[in-house]
C-alpha positions, 0 to 999 in steps of 0.5 A: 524473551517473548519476541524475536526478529528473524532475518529472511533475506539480508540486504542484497543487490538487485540489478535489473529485474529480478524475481527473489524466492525465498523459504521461510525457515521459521517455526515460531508464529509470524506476526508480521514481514517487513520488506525493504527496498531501496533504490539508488538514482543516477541522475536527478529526473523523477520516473516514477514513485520509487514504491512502483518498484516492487511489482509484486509480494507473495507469501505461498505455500505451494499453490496457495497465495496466503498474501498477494500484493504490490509493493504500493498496495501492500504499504497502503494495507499495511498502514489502514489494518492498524493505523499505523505507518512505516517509514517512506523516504521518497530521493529523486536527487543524484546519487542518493536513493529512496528506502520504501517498506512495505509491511505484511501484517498477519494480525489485527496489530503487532504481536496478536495472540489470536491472529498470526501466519503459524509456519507449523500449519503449512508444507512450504512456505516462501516469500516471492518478491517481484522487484525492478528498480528502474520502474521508480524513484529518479534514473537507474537500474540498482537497488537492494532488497531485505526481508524480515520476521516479527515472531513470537518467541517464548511466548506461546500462542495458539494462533486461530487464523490471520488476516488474509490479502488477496486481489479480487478483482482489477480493471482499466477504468471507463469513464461514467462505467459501472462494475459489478464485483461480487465479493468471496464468502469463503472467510470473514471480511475486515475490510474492502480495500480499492483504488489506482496507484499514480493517478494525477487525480484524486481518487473521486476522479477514478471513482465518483460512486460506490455502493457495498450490498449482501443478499442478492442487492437487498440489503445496502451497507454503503452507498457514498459518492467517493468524495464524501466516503473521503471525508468520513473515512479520514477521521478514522486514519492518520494523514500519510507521510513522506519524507521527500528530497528533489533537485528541481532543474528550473524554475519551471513547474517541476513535478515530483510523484508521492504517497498521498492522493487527497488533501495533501500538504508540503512543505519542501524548502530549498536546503542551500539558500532561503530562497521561497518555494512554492508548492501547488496540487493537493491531489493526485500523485503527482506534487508540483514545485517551483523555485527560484533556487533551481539546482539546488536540493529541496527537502520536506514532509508531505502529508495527507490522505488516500495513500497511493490512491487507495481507498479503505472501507472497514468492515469490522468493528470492536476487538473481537475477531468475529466482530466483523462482515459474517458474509458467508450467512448473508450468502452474498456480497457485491461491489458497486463502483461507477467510474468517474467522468474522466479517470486516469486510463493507464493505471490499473484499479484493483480491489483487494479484500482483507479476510479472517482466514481460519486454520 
């Protein structure tokens, strides 16, 4: 067969905060790693996104970070470089869980013959998954962990590179603040990736203008106010979608933390009696419920933009590979972001490119 799924790491249990270092003994051509994590709740109260557990996800060989992501910004990287989305069950009930994935795509879309991570052009290579699972989801400290490969199998390709994430840049925003953030020529850039995860607003909120220049501030690329850039951007991405299960514990507002940060919808209903739930917020992470039917499990889709908090701004356009920002001959590239008025002070915003890495 011309693929094949290669298990890096079966599922395993992960007991507090633990640091998995795996080697990735795989000589065929990598086109993607799927990382699972589950989490399992010991009571019902909602601490976090049960993403926020995974702190960190590297692939390096040696030194060399060849990804370098959270588990929340990876599942947002993932779905944005080629519109499509895993899987999120987000379980805030009782002895039940959440299963979250976060996928590293190393081509433009699965099984690309031009861009994949070919292990035959590296010395060690490793996956490193920082995970914690009392950081998300309800109560508890257990959970597990799975790793595994999407290679080329019979097929042979000759791979000219892959697509390389890294962070660039991260800061605890000021309000009404400017940053300037000048951005690597070392490789193409497909895209600019950027925002705060588990914000209570959303993302105009933590930024209310950006700009994207190249030679030196004189030639402006972009130059949007974040809530505009929203509009735009979603017509060239599918709405995110959350599968979610709560037990609100009264009839009070009872809010629950999920993937999409604007122009969100839901539709959570009570699974025992009829009674009527209403659902407020559209933005930020946190979903609000009231129901009359406390106790009782609520369940349902969620849906819509800005998954995590992010915000993805493409810098390619057709198929080819080379048909994207050529920085390096414009000898520079910048990020402008002004801070809104009154951003989230405690999260962390971090900007990551997306680059054609070349071997």
């Amino acid at each position: 067969m011309y693929y094949r799924e290669v298990v890096i790491q079966d599922a395993m249990a992960i007991v507090g905060a633990q640091t998995i270092t795996r080697d990735i003994n795989i000589s065929d051509p990598i086109s993607k790693i799927s990382v699972i994590y589950r989490k399992t709740n010991t009571d019902s109260t909602p601490v976090a996104h049960p993403g926020k557990m995974m702190i960190s996800i590297i692939v390096r060989d040696g030194a060399d970070v060849l990804f370098g992501m959270n588990g929340q910004d990876a599942q947002a990287m993932a779905m944005f470089t080629d519109n499509k989305q895993c899987g999120s069950i987000i379980n805030y009930v009782n002895g039940q869980g959440s299963t979250q994935m976060a996928e590293i795509k190393f081509g433009r879309f699965l099984y690309d013959e031009l861009l994949a991570l070919d292990p035959k052009r590296f010395n060690n290579l490793q996956i490193v998954c920082q995970m914690t699972p009392a950081l998300g989801g309800a109560g508890g400290a257990n959970g597990t962990l799975e790793i595994y490969a999407h290679c080329f199998d019979e097929k042979v390709i000759e791979p000219v590179g892959w697509l390389y994430n890294k962070e660039i840049y991260s800061y605890l925003p000021v309000a009404n603040a400017w940053r300037y953030i000048d951005l690597p020529t070392d490789y193409p850039i497909r895209a600019i990736m950027f925002g705060a995860n588990e914000c209570e607003d959303g993302p105009q909120f933590n930024v209310q203008h950006f700009k994207l220049t190249e030679n030196q501030g004189k030639h402006i690329l972009v130059d949007n106010d974040m809530i505009h850039y929203q509009y735009i951007s979603s017509a060239y991405y599918d709405p995110w979608n959350d599968m979610v299960y709560a037990c609100p514990d009264d009839n009070l507002a009872f809010d629950i933390y999920v993937s999409p940060h604007w122009e969100r919808q839901s539709h959570l209903m009570d699974t025992l009696t009829a009674q009527g739930v209403a659902n407020f917020s559209t933005q930020g992470c946190l979903q609000q419920i009231m129901s009359a039917a406390f106790g009782n499990v609520h369940q349902g889709m969620v849906f819509g933009h800005a998954p995590f908090g992010q915000t993805f701004l493409k810098t390619f356009g057709g198929d080819k590979i080379e048909d994207c920002w050529q920085i390096k001959y414009s000898g520079s590239g910048r990020l402008e972001i002004h801070d809104g008025a009154g951003p989230d002070l405690d999260e962390y915003l971090r900007v990551y490119t997306q680059q054609i890495r070349t071997y």
